[in-house]
C-alpha positions as CSV (number, residue, x, y, z in Angstrom):
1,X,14.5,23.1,37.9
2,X,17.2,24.1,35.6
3,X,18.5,23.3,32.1
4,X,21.7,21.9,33.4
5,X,20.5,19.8,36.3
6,X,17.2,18.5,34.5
7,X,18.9,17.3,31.0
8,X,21.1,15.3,33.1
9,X,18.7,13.5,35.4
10,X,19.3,10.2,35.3
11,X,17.2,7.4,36.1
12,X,17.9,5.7,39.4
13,X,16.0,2.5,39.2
14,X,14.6,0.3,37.0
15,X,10.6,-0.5,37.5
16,X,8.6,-3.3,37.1
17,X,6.5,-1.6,34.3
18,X,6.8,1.1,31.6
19,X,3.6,2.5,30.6
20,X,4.6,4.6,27.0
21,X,2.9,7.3,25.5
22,X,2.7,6.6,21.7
23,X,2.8,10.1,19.3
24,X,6.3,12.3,20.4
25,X,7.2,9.6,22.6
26,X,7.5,6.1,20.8
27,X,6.3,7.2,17.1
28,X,5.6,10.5,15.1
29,X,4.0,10.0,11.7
30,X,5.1,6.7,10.8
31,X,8.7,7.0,12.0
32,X,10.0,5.5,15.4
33,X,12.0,7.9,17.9
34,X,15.5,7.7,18.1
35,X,16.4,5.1,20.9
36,X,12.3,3.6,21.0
37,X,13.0,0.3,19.4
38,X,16.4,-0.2,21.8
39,X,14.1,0.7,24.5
40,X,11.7,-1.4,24.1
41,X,13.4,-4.9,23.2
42,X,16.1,-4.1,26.1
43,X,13.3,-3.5,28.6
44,X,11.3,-6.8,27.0
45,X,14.4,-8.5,27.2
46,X,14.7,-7.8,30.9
47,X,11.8,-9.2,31.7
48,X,9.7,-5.9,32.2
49,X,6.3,-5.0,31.5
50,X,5.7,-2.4,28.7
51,X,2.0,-1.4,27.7
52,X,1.2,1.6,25.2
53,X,-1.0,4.4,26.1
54,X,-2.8,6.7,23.6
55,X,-5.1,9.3,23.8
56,X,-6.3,9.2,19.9
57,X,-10.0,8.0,19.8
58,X,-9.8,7.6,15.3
59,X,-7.9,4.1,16.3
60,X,-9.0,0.8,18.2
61,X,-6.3,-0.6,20.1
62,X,-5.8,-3.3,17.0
63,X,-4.7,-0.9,14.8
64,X,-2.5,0.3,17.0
65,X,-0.7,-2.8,17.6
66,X,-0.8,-3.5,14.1
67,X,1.6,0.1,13.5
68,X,4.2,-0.9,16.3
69,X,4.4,-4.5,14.9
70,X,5.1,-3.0,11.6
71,X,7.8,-0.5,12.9
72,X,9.2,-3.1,14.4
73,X,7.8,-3.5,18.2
74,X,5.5,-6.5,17.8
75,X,2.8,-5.8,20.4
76,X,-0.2,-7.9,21.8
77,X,-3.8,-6.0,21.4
78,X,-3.9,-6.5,25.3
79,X,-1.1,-4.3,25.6
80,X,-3.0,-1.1,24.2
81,X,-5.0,1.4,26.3
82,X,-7.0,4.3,24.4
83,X,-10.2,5.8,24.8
84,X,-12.0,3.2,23.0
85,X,-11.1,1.0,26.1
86,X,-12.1,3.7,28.7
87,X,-15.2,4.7,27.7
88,X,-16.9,1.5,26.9
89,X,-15.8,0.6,30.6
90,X,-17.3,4.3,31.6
91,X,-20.3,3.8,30.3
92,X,-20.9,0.4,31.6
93,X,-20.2,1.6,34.8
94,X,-22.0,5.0,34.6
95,X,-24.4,4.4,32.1
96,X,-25.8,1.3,31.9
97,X,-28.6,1.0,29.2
98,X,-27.7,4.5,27.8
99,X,-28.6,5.9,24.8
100,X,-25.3,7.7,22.9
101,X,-24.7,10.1,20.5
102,X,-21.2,9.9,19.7
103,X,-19.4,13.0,17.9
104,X,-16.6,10.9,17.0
105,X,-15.0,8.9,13.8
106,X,-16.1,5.4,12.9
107,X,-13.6,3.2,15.3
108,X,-15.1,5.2,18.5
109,X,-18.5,4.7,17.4
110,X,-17.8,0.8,16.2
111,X,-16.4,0.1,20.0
112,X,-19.7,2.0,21.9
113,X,-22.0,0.1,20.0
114,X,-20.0,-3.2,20.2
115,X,-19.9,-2.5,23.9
116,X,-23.5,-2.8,23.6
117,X,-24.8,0.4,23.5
118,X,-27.8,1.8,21.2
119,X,-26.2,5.0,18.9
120,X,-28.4,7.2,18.3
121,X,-29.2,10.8,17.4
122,X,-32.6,11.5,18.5
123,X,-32.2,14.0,20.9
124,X,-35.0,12.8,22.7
125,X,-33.3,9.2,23.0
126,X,-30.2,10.6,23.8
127,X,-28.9,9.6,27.1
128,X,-25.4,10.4,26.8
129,X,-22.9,12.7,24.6
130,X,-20.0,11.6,23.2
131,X,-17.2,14.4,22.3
132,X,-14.2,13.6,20.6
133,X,-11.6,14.1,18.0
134,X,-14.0,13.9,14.8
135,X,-12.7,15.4,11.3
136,X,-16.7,15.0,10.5
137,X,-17.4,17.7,13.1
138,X,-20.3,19.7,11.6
139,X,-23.2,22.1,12.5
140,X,-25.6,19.5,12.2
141,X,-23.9,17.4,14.8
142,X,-24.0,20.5,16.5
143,X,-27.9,20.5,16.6
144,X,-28.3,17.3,17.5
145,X,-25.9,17.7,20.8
146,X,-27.3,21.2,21.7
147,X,-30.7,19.7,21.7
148,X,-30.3,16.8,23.3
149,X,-28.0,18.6,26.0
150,X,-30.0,21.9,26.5
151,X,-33.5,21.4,24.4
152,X,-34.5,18.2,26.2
153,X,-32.4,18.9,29.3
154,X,-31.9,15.0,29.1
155,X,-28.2,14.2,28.5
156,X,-24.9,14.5,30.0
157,X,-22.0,14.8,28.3
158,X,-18.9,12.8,28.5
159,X,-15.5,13.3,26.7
160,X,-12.9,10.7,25.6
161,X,-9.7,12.6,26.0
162,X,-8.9,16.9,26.4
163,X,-6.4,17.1,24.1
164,X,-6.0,20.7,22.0
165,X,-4.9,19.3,19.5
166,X,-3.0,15.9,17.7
167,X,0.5,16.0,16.6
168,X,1.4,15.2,13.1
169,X,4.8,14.4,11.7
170,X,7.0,17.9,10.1
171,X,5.5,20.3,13.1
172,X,1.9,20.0,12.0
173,X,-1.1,19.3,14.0
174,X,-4.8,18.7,14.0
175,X,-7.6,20.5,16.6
176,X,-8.5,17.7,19.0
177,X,-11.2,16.8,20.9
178,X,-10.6,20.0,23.0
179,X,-12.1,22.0,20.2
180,X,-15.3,19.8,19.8
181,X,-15.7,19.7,23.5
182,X,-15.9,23.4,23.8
183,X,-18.4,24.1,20.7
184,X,-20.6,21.9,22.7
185,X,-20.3,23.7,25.7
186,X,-20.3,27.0,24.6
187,X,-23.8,26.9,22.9
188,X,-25.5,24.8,25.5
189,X,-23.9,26.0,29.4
190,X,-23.5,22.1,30.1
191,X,-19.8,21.3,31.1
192,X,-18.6,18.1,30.3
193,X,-18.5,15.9,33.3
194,X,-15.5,13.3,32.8
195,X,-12.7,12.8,30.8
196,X,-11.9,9.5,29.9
197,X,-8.2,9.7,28.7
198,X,-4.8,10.7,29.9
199,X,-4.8,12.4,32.4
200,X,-8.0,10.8,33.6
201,X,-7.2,8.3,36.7
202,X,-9.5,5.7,34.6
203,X,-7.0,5.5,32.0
204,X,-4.0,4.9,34.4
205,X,-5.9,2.4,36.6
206,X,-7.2,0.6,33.5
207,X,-3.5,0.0,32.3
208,X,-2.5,-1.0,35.9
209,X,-5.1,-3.8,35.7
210,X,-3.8,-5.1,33.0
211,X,-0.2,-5.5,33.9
212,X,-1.4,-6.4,37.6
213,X,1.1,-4.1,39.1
214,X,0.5,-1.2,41.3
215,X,1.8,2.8,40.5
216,X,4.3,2.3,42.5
217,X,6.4,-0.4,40.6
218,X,5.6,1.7,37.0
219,X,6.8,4.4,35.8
220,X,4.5,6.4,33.0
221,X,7.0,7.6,30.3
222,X,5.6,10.6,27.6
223,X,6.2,14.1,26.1
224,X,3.3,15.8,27.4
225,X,2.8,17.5,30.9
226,X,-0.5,18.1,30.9
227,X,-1.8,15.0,30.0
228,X,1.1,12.1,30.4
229,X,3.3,13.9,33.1
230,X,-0.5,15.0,35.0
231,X,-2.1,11.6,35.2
232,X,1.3,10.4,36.9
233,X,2.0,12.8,39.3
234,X,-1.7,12.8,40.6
235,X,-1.7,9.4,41.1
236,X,1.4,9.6,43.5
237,X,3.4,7.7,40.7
238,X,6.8,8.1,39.0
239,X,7.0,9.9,35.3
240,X,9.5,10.5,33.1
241,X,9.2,13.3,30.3
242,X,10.7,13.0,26.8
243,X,11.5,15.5,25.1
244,X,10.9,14.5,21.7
245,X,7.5,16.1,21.2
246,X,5.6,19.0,23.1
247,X,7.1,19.5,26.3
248,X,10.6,21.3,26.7
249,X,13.1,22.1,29.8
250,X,11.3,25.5,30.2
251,X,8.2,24.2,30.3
252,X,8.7,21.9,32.7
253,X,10.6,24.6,34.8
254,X,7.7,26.2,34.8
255,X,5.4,24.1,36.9
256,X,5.8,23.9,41.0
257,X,8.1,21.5,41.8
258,X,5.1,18.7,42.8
259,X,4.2,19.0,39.7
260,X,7.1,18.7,38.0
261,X,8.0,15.0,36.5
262,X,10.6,12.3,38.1
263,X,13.1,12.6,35.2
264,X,13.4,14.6,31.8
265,X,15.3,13.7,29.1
266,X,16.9,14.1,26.2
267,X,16.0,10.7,24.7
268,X,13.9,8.0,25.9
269,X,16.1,5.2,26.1
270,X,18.2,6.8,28.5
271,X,15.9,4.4,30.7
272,X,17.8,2.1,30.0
273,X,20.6,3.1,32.3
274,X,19.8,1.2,35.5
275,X,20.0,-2.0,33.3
276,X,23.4,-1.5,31.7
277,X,25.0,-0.5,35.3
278,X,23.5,-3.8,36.7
């Protein structure tokens, strides 16, 4: 893959559904991307499905909606997956009954327990552990997880996305759960056994489910290869990379060509192209 063929791919067809990536592909801060808002209402206006994906775990999917109505993209709650979504079905499915300790902010832990799950940070009542982006992280959450995990040998631990770290708006960033997940296993040997978010299959079959199409009538649209690009290509599934946030050409160059995405480009609503050659 080179500069000059990449940055003019060019999408070929139009799909029945657009799965987004939110932060460096629709939004950064509290600014929309050049080209997101035409992107959107032409694909709406055409009749196509759009549903946001996020990997942030400090938001429920309300707030979410909330933002992109106020930027201008007004968006049913149905139409947002995070890990708030994927875990309570995770641990339904994996955990039923569980007891959870849940390194995380408030919205994470309000969507466990509304799922119907006991917090709790007994370590021995602790049946699961919860790592996630949490600007709360301390040594005494810490404790609790290494003894539940290695002390009482009782827990497993579970993650809700893998992320290094979050993108802020002027080239900042924040550590992620990444940097939670590996505290946790560094002081107790236990390696965390499922991720939750992007580029976790549950995520990607969660948001098929709700648009009631299959992979290959979607296309998943976002800025990051490891997570957004990832989750696409190993689900045999289209992707197209932006490059308005993490990823660049060179990067993308770098990876074999299976694993590289279906289109990269320069600005998102270039997807609209099938449509205004129709």
């Amino acid at each position: 893959m080179t500069a000059s063929t990449t940055l003019t791919s060019r999408p070929v067809r139009a799909y029945a559904g657009y799965l987004f990536d939110l932060d460096g592909t629709i939004y950064l801060g509290d600014e929309l991307l050049p080209g997101a808002a035409e992107l959107v209402h032409g694909l709406r206006e055409a009749g196509r499905e759009t549903l946001f994906l996020s990997n942030n775990p400090t938001k429920n999917p309300q707030m979410y909606a909330d933002k992109l109505t106020r930027l201008g993209l007004p968006t049913p709650v149905n139409r947002i997956v995070n890990p708030l979504v994927t875990i309570a079905a995770w641990l339904r499915k994996e955990a039923p009954g569980a007891g959870v300790f849940v390194i995380g902010e408030e919205p994470l832990q309000q969507a466990i327990r509304s799922a119907g799950f006991r917090l709790t940070e007994d370590p021995r009542d602790i049946d699961v552990v919860v790592a996630s982006y949490d600007r709360g992280f301390d040594y005494r959450k810490l404790q609790i997880a290494f003894d539940a995990l290695w002390q009482h040998r009782r827990a497993r631990l579970v993650a809700t996305n893998p992320d290094a770290y979050c993108p802020m708006p002027m080239g900042r960033g924040e550590p992620d759960a990444a940097a939670v997940i590996a505290a946790v296993e560094a002081c107790t040997g236990v390696r965390c056994e499922a991720n939750v978010g992007k580029p976790a299959g549950v995520m990607l079959q969660t948001a098929l489910d709700v648009l009631g199409l299959s992979g290959s009538d979607c296309v998943m649209v976002g800025d990051r290869l490891q997570t957004d690009i990832a989750m696409a290509v190993d689900a045999g599934m289209d992707s197209a990379l932006v490059l308005t946030g993490e990823a660049t050409v060179e990067m993308a160059g770098l990876l074999p060509p299976e694993r590289q995405p279906t289109l990269v480009l320069p600005r998102i609503d270039a997807l609209l192209e099938p449509f205004r050659d129709s």
